[in-house]
N, C-alpha and C positions, 0 to 999 in steps of 0.2 A: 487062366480062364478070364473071359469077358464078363465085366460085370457091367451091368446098364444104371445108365445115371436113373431111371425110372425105380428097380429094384434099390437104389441107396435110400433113394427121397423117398420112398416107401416105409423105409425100416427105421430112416433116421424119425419122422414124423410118430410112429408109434413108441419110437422109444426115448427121442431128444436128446441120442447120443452122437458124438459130433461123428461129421462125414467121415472123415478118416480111421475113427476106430468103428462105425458101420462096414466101411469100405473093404477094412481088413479081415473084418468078422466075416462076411459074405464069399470074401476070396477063400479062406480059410475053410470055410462049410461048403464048397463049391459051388456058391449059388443057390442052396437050400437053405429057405428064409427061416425054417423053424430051428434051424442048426445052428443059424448064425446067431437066435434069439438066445441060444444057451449059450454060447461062447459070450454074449453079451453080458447076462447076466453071471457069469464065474469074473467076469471082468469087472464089473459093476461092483459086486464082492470085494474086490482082488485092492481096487481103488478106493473104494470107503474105510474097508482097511492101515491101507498106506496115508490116508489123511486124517485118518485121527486122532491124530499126534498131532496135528496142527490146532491152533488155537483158535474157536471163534467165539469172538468178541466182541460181534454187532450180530442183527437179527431183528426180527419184528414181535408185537403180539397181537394175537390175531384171538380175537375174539366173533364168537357163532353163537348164536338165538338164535333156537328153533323156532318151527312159523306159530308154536300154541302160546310161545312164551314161558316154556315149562321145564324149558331147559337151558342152560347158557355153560358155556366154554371160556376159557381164557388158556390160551397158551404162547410159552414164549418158545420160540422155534429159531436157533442162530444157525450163523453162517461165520465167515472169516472178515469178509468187509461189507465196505456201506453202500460200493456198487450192486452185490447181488441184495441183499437186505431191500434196497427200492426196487427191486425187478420185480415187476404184475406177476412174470410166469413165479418169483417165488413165494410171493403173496397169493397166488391162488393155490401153490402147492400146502401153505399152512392153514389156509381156510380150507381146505378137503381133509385132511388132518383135524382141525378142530371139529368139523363135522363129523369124523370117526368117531371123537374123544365121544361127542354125543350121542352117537346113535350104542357104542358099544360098551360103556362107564366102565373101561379097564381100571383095575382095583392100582395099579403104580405104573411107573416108567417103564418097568422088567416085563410085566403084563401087557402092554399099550406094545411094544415093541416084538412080542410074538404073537400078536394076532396077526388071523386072516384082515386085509386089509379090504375098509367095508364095498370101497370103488372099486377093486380088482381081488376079487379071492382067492384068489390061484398067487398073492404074492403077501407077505408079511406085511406089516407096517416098517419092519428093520429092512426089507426086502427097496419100499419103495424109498428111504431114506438114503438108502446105497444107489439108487436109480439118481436123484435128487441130487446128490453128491456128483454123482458121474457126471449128470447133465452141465449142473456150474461148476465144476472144477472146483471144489471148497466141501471143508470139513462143514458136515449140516448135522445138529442134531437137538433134539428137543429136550431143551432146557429145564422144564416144569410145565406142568398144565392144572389146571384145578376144574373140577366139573359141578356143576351144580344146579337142583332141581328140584322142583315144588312137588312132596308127593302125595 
């Protein structure tokens, strides 16, 4: 089956999984995008998995204040090296995260890690760290967070 460079760059964009396992996803679902989105995510799974045995040992913290001032985040979010650690797209993915921490004040890590995720509900927080992982190729997980808030 033909697949079109339009449908990759499509699927890769919504999910920042590299072209090649888009590619094979889409051939695999014969060109049915919603098909290939579940192969993706059992894959996504399949690789956060197999990486979490690897050690990381750099990461950032990303700290979130809300706009009243009545809430503030600190979390520390790693990765395996200091290449992705300085990547924007992985500093944006821990400030949307610490923005969870605050909109949702999961009671621990085990809690924080089966919620609905507040950006996309239809997918966990463990859901979107498996995505995260797949996207940079590196064990990603959140190390600690602490929330705190004037009541």
């Amino acid at each position: 089956m033909d697949i079109s460079t339009e449908q990759i760059k499509a699927l890769r964009e919504k999910t920042g999984v590299s072209v090649m396992l888009v590619r094979k996803a889409l051939i695999e679902a014969g060109g049915d995008e919603k098909e290939a989105m579940k192969k993706l995510e059992k894959l996504e799974s399949h690789l956060a998995d197999k990486k979490a045995q690897r050690n990381a040992s750099m990461g950032v913290v990303e700290s979130y204040i809300h706009h009243d001032g009545r809430v503030g985040v600190l979390l520390a979010l790693k990765c395996e090296t200091d290449f992705v650690a300085r990547n924007e797209e992985f500093k944006k993915e821990a400030h949307n995260i610490a923005m969870h921490i605050a909109a949702m004040d999961p009671a621990d890590k085990e809690a924080l890690l089966g919620e609905p995720y507040a950006l996309d509900q239809s997918r966990t927080v463990s859901q979107v760290l498996a995505a995260i992982t797949t996207k940079f190729g590196e064990h990603i997980t959140i190390e600690k967070f602490v929330r705190y808030s004037i009541s």
